[in-house]
C-alpha positions in Angstrom: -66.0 28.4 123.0 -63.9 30.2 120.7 -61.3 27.2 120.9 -64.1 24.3 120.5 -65.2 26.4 116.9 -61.4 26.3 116.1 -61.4 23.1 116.6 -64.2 22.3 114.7 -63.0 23.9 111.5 -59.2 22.3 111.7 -61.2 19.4 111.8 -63.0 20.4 108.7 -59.7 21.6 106.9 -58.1 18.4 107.9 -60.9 16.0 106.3 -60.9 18.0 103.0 -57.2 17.9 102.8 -57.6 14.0 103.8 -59.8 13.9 101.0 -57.9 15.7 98.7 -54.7 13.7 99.4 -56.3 10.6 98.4 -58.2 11.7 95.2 -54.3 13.3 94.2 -52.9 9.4 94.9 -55.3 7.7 93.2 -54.7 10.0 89.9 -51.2 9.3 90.6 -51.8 5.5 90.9 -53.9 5.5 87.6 -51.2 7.4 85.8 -48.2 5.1 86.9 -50.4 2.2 85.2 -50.7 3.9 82.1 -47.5 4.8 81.8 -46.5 1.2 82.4 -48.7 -0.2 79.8 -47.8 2.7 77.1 -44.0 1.4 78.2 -44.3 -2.0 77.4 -46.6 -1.5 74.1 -43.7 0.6 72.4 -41.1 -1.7 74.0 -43.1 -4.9 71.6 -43.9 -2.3 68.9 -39.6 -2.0 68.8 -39.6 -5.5 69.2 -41.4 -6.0 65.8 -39.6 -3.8 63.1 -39.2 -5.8 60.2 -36.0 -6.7 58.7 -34.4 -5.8 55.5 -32.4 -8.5 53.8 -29.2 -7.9 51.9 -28.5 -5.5 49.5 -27.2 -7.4 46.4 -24.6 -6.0 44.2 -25.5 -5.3 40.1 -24.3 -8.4 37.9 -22.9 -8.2 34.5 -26.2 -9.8 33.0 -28.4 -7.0 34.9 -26.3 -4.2 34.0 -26.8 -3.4 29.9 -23.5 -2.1 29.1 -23.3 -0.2 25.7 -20.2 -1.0 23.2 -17.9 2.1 22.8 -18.3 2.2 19.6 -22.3 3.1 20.0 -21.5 6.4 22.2 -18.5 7.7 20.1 -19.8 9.2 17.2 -18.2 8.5 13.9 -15.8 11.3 12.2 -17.6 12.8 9.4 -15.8 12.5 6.2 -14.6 15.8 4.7 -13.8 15.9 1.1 -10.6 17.6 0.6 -10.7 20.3 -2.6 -7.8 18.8 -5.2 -5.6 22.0 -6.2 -5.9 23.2 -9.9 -2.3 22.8 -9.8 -0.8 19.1 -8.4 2.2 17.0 -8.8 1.2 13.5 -8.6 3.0 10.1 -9.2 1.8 8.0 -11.5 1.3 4.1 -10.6 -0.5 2.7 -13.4 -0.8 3.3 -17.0 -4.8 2.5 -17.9 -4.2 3.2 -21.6 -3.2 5.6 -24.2 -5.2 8.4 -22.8 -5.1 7.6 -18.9 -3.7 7.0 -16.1 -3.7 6.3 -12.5 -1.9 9.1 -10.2 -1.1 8.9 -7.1 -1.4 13.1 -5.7 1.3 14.3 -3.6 0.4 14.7 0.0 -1.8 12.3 -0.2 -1.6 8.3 1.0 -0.2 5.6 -1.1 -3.5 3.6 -1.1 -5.4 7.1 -2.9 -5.4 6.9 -6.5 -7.1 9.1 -8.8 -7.8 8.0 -12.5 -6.7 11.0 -14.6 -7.8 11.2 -18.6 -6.2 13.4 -20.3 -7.9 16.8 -22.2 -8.7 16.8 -25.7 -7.7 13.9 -27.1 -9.1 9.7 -27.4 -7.2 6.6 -27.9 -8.2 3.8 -29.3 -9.0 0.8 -26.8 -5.8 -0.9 -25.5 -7.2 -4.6 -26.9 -5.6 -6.7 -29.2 -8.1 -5.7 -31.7 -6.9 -2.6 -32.1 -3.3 -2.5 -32.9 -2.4 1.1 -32.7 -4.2 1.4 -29.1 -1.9 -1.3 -28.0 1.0 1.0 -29.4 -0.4 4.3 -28.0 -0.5 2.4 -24.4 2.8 1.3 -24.9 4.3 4.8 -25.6 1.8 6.1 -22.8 3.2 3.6 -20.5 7.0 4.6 -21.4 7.0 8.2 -21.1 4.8 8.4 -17.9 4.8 5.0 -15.5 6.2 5.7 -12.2 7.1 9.4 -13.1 6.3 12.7 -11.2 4.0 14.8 -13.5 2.0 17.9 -13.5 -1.5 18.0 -13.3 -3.4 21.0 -14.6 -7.1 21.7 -14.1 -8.8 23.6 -17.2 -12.7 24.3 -16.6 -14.2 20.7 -16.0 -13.5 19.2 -13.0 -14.8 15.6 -14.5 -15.8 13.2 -17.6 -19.0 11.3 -18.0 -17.0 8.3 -16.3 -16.1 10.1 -13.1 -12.4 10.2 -14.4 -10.2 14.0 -13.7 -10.1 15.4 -16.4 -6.6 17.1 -16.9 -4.0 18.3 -18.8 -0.7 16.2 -18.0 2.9 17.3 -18.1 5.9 15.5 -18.3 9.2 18.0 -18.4 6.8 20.8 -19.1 5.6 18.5 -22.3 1.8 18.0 -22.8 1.0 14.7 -23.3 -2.1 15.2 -25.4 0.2 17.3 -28.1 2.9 14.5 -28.2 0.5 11.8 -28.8 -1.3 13.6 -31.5 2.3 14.7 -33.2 2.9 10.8 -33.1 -0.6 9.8 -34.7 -1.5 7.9 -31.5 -4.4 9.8 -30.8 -7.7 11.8 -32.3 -8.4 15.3 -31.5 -12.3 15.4 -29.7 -13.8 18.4 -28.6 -13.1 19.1 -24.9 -16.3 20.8 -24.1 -15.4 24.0 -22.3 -11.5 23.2 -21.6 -10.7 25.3 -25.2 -7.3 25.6 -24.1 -4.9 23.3 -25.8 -7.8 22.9 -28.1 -6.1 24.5 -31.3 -2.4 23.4 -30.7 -4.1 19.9 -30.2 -5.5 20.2 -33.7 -2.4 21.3 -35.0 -0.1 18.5 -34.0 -3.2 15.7 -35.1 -2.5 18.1 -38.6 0.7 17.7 -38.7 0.7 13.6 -38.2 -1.9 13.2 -40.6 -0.4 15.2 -43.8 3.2 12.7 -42.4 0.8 9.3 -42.2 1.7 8.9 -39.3 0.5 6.2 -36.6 -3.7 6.4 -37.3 -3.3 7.8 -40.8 -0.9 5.6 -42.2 -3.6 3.4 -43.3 -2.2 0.0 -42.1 -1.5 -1.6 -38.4 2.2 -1.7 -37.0 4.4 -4.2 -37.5 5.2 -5.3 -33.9 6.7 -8.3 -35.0 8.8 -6.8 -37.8 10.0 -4.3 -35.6 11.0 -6.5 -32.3 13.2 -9.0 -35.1 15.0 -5.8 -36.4 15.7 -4.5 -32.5 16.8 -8.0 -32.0 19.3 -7.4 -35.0 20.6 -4.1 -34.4 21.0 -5.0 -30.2 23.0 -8.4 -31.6 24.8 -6.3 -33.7 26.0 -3.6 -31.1 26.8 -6.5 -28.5 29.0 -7.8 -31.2 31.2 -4.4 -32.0 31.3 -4.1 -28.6 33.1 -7.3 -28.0 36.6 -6.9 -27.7 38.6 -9.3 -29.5 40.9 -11.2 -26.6 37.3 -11.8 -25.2 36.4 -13.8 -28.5 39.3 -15.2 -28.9 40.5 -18.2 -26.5 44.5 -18.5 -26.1 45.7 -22.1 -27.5 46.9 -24.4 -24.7 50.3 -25.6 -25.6 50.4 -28.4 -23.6 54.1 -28.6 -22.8 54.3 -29.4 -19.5 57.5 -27.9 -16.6 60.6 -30.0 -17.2 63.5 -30.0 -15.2 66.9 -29.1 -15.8 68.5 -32.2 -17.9 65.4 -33.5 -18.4 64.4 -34.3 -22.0 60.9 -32.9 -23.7 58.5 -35.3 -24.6 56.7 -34.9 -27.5 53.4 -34.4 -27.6 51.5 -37.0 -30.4 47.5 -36.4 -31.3 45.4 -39.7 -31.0 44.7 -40.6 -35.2 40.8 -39.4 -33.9 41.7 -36.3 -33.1 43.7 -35.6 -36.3 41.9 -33.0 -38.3 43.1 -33.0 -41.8 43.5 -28.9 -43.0 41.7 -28.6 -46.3 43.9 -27.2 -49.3 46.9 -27.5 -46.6 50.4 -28.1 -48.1 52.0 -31.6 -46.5 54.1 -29.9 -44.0 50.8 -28.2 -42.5 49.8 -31.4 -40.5 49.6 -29.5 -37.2 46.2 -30.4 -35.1 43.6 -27.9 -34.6 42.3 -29.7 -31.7 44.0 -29.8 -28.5 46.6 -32.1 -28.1 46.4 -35.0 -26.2 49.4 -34.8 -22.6 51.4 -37.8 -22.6 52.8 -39.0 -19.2 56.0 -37.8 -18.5 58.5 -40.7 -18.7 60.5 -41.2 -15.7 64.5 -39.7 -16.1 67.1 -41.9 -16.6 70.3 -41.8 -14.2 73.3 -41.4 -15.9 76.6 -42.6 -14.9 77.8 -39.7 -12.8 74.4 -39.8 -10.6 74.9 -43.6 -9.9 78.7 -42.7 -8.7 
């Protein structure tokens, strides 16, 4: 009995582990297929990326390229502070009163206009006679020189000119224009300086009637004639006297030994007649006229 009951429950055992055998093989079964099928939809999904085309390069015409003179900013201008002291060259003569300078240390191209302190000169037009002659002397005593420039109080005039006081060999110009009459004292405005030795030398040209207060225009012409005169005259004291003076060509020509001279006879044109000459002064003045030279004649001795 005890062996039939055993058998019965192995039995048992054996069906539900039958039973649970299968049920474990058919979730395997339905997992395999799933698996399979989750397989093959990544598998398309991969399949079915899409694709990218080629990545083009930046052209010329698509890139915006900037000149180089837009990102570098300009150089701001600085203003450099003239010195109240300068020597300066000057390049141009404006007129009796100015001038063009050229300031040393600076380039050739940089010119200043520079009018001088104190005094005026009359307009350098041919309608004013005595501003062409104030120019003139202006122009002698400073073009292309090295002068000193001198700052008094004003930096500028009412025309943006630099207002200075101009030295050549330590001589102001404004007081050797006014000695010379070439020039009015004006008042300066604040640069009192030079102001009273200014008004002396004007002083001293007026009470002399000299240049503006001689009460008539220069004689340019007069005085060019009498340079004229006095340079012919030097050239001619300076002219040594064998320059002036041509030797006479004699006109004997080389004989040889045993030969006889010719003489030499002036063409009746060419025969000047001496005025008040005694007859024996019949010589020429002009040159005489060469003859040919007659051929020697053998003598007697050559022939033997």
């Amino acid at each position: 009995m005890k062996l039939l009951s055993r058998l019965i429950v192995c039995k048992k055992y054996w069906r539900q582990s039958l039973g649970l055998a299968l049920i474990l093989l058919a979730g395997c079964t339905q997992g395999g297929t799933f698996s399979s099928s989750s397989d093959n939809s990544l598998t398309d999904a991969n399949l079915e990326l899409p694709t990218r085309g080629p990545t083009t390069a930046p052209t010329p015409a698509n890139t915006r390229v900037l000149p180089l003179d837009s990102l570098t900013p300009a150089p701001t201008p600085t203003i450099t502070p003239i010195p109240a002291e300068v020597l300066g060259l000057v390049v141009q003569v404006i007129d009796g009163d100015t001038i063009a300078v050229v300031m040393e240390g600076d380039p050739p191209a940089l010119a200043y206009e520079v009018s001088y302190i104190g005094v005026e000169a009359p307009s350098n037009t041919p309608a004013n006679p005595w501003g062409v002659v104030a120019y003139e002397t202006n122009r002698k005593m400073t073009g292309l020189k090295v002068v000193r420039l001198v700052r008094d109080e004003t930096e500028l005039d009412e025309e943006g000119r630099l207002l200075r006081h101009v030295y050549v060999d330590n001589q102001l110009m404004s007081i050797i224009l006014a000695e010379q009459g070439l020039v009015e004292a004006v008042d300066p405005g604040q640069n009192r300086e030079f102001q009273a030795e200014i008004a002396e030398a004007e002083a001293r040209a007026e009470a002399a009637n000299l240049g503006l207060w001689a009460g008539a225009n220069p004689t340019a012409t007069a005085t060019r004639a009498e340079a004229t005169t006095e340079a012919e005259v030097d050239e001619t004291e300076t002219t040594p006297e064998a320059e002036t003076t041509a030797p006479a060509e004699t006109g004997t020509p080389a004989t040889e030994p045993g030969e006889s001279t010719p003489e030499l006879t002036a063409e009746p044109d060419e025969t000047l007649t001496p005025t008040e000459a005694s007859p024996a002064e019949t010589t020429p003045v002009a040159t005489p006229t060469r003859t040919p030279t007659p051929e020697p004649v053998a003598t007697e001795d050559e022939l033997n």
